[in-house]
N, C-alpha and C positions, 0 to 999 in steps of 0.2 A: 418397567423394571429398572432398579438403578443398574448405572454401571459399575461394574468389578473393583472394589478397591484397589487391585492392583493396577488398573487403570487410570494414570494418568495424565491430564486434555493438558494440550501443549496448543495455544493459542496462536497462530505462526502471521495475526495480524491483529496488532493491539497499538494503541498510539498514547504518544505520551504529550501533555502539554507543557512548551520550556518554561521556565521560573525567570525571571530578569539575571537572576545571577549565574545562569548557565552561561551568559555571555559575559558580564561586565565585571566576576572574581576569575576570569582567566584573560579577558581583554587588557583588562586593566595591567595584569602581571608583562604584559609585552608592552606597554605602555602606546595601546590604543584604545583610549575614553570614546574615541567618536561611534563605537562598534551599535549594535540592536540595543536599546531598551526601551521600557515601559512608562507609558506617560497615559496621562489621563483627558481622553477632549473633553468638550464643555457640557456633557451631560452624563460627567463623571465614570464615563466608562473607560476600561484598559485597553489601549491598543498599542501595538508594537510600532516604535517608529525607528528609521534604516536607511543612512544618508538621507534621503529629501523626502523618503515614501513613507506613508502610512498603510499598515497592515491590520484592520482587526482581526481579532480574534471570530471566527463563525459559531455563533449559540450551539450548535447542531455537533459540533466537535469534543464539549463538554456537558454531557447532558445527562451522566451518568448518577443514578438516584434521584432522578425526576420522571414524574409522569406525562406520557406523550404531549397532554393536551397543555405540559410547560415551556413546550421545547418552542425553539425561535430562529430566525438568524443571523437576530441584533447581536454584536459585542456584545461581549462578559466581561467583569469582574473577578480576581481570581478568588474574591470570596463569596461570588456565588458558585463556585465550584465544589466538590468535596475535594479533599487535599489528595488523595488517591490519582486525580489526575495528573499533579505534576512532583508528587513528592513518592520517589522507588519505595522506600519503608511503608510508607501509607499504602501504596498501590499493591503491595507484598499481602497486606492484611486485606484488601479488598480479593484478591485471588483467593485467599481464602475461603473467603465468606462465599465466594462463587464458585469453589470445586473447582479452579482452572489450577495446576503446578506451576506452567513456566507461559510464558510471553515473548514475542519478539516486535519489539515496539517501533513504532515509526515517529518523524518527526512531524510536527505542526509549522510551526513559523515558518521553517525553511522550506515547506512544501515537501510532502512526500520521497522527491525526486532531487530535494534542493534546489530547486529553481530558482529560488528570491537572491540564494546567493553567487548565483550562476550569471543574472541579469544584473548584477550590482558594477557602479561604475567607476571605484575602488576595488581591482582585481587583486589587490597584497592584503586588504583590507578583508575582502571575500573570502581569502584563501584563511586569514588567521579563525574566520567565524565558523568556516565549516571545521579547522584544526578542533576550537574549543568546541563544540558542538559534539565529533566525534571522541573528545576526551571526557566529556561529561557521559558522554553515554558508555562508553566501554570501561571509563573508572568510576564516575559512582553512581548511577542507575544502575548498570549489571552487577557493578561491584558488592551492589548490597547485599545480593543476595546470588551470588553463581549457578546457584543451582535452580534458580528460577526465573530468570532472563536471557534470551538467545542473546547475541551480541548482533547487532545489528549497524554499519558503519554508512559515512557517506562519500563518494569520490568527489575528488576536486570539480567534476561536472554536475554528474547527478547519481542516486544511488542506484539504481537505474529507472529510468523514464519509462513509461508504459509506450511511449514515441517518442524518438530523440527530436523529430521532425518539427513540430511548432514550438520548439525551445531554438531553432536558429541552426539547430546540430546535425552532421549526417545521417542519414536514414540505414536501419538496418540492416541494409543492401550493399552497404554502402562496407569495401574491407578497415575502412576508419578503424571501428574498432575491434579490428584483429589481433593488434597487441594485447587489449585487456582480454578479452574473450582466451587468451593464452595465458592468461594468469589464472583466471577463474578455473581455465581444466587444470593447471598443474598443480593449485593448492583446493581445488574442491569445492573453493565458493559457489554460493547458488546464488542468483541475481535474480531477486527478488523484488519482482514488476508489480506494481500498485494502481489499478484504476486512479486515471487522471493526474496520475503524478507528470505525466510532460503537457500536464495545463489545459488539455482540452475536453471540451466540458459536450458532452454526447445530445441526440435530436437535433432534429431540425432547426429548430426555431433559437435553439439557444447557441450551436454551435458555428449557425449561419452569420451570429453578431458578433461571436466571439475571434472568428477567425482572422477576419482583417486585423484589430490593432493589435495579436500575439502572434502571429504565422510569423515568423525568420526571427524569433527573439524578443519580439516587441513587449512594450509594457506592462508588468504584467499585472494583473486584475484579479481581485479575490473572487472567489464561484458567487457571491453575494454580488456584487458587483457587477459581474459577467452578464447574470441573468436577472437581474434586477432583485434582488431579494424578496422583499416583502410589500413592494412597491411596485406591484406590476400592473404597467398600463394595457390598455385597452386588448392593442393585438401581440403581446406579448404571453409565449406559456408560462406558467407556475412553477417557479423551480423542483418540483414534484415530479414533472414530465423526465428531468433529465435523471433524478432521482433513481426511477423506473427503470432507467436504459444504460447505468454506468458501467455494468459489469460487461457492454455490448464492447469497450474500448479494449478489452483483453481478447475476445476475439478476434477482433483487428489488430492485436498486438502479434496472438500467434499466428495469423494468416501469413503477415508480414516476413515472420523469422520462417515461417516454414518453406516460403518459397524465394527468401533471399540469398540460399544458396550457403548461409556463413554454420550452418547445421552441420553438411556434412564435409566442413574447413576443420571444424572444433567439435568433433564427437562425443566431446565429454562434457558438453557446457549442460548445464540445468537451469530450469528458470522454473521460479514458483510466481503462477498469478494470483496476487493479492488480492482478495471481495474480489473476488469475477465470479464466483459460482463453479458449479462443475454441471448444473443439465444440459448444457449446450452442448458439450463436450462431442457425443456421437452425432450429433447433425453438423457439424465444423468438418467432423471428419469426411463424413459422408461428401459434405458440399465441394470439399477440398478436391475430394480423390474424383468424383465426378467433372469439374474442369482440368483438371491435370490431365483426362484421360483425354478428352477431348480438345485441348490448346497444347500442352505439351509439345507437339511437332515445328510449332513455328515462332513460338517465346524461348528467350533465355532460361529456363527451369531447366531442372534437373530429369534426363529421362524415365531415369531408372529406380529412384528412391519416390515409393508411394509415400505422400503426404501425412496420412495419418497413421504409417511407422513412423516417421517422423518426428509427429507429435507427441506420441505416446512413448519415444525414449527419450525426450528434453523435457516435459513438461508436467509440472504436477498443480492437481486444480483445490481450490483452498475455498471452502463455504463456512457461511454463517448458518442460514435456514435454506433448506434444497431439497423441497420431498422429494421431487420427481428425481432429483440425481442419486438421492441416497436407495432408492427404488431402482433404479438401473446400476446400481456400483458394479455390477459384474461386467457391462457393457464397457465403462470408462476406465474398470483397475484398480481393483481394491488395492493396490500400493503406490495410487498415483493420487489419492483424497487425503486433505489433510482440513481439520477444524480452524475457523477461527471467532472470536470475541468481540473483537472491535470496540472492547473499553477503551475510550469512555463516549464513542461515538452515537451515533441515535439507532445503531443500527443493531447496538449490544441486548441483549438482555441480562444483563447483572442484575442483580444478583443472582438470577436464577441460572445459568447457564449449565450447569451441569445437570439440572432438572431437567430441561431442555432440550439438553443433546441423549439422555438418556430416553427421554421418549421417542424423539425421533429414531432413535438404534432402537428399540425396543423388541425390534421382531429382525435385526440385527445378529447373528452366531456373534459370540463372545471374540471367537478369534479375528473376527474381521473389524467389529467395534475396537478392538485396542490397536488394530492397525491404522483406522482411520482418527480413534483420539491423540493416539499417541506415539507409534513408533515408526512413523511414515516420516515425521515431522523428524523423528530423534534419528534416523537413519539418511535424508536426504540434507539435514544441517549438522549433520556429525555431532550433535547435540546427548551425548550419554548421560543417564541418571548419574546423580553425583550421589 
């Protein structure tokens, strides 16, 4: 059955790819040329280059209106893209076409988390790219249309890391960042965690190689790269493997905050995990409260606060396709599920997306369907119908 017209799907993870001139019509205006742009290597693809590094672009990031058996993880061009990837009006009209209202988009180049400009070795330079960066997205991507993009910003470090840990930065645990976590409660932000945004790339096999040259900050390496792309030798997995298991890095995300103690410092803090899925959700809890009850007496944890209350008051869990979690939504909270898109990623179904999510809700009550498409998302981002 479709969904309810007055149902509106609020996408709360959608990515946008930058244009050159996101950086180099506001670098410029501060008169620094030397900032990100676009250049082409020698078999005429677009890659980003940024003081000394090169960045391609990942096939797999723009692959929206293509069919699976197009997709890749060579560089692009941005005219093999449709313009919807990196142009807000265009992308305005693709929401359309795919029954999604509003969007809360992430960045590409600068890494999810901002990492690229975090590791940069020009920190005045760093700080001007994330300034234009955060001004391009909250005046003219959201600007185009307010009423159909969240606002979404980056901090001077990262917007936040799914781990602050293999970016060089304190850990969780750690009252570092106490100060921000006090801002987040008194104006309501929610800190909005994205598989992989602190660089690390999940499995064995890929995360075994990855670890050395990025653990404390090191340099950093596109997931192509990391895992050999498309070039994979002999006793190397498929980038497929890690594929499989990304969404495993947000459960280790909230393991982390749930028993680092900074929960019940800042009781008002929220966090949305980005593509993590939500069927894990009651076996995390389950496993949590099960050593807590048994280690608890002779670790640093908190005695008294079980884990998965915990959980279930900071944390809301955000799916693309989830039979099994949407089949258990009573167990994890029907006010703690929220949708997402993932245009223009490989992981979207555009155009059909509201097909999609319509079938999956199908045997869904109406009132729990527009909780889950829509007002979970408009209620934990303060996000009101304009």
């Amino acid at each position: 059955m479709p969904l309810q017209d007055h149902m509106q799907i609020i996408s709360v993870d959608d990515h946008l790819i930058e244009h050159p001139r996101v950086f180099t019509d506001r670098l410029a205006a501060k008169y620094l040329p030397e900032g990100p742009r676009i250049i082409e290597d020698e078999k005429g693809r677009h890659i980003w280059h940024f003081e000394d590094k090169i960045f391609p672009y990942i096939g797999l990031n723009a692959v929206a209106g293509k069919e699976p058996a197009e997709y890749g993880m060579e560089p692009l061009r941005f005219d093999d893209m449709i313009p919807g990837c990196y142009d807000p009006a265009e992308r305005v009209k693709d929401m359309d076409v795919d029954g999604v209202q509003a969007a809360c988009c992430f960045p590409s180049f600068p890494g999810f988390g901002g990492r690229v400009f975090l590791h940069a070795k020009d920190k005045d330079l760093a700080l001007a790219c994330l300034q234009a960066w955060n001004d391009f997205s909250l005046d003219e991507w959201c600007a185009t249309d307010r009423g159909r993009y969240v606002p979404l910003a980056l901090l001077p470090i990262v917007s936040f890391p799914d781990s602050p840990v293999p970016l060089g930065l304190p850990s969780f645990h750690s009252d570092h960042w106490g100060p921000l976590w006090d801002v987040f409660e008194e104006t309501g932000v929610v800190v909005s965690l994205h598989f992989g945004s602190g660089s690390f790339v999940p499995g064995f096999s890929a995360s075994a190689k990855q670890l050395s040259p990025t653990y404390k900050g090191g340099e950093f390496k596109s997931v192509s790269d990391r895992t050999g792309g498309n070039a994979v030798k002999d006793d190397d997995a498929p980038t497929v493997t890690s594929f499989a298991v990304y969404a495993t890095n947000l459960m280790w995300t909230a393991s982390d905050l749930v028993f680092s103690g900074q929960l019940q410092k800042h009781p008002k803090l929220k966090f949305m995990l980005a593509e993590g899925g939500i069927g894990w959700f009651p076996y995390i809890w389950e496993r949590m409260d099960q050593v807590w009850a048994r280690h608890r007496y002779y670790q640093p944890i908190d005695f008294d606060a079980r884990p998965s209350d915990l959980f279930k008051k900071h944390f809301w869990g955000c799916y693309i396709e989830d039979e099994f979690g949407i089949k258990n939504r009573h167990e994890i909270g029907i006010d703690r599920i929220c949708v997402e898109i993932d245009y223009p990623h490989s992981d979207s179904n555009w155009p059909n997306s509201r097909k999609g999510i319509a079938t999956s809700l199908a045997d869904v009550p109406d009132d729990e369907a527009h909780r889950i498409v829509e007002l979970n998302a408009r209620e934990v981002l303060n996000f009101p119908r304009s």
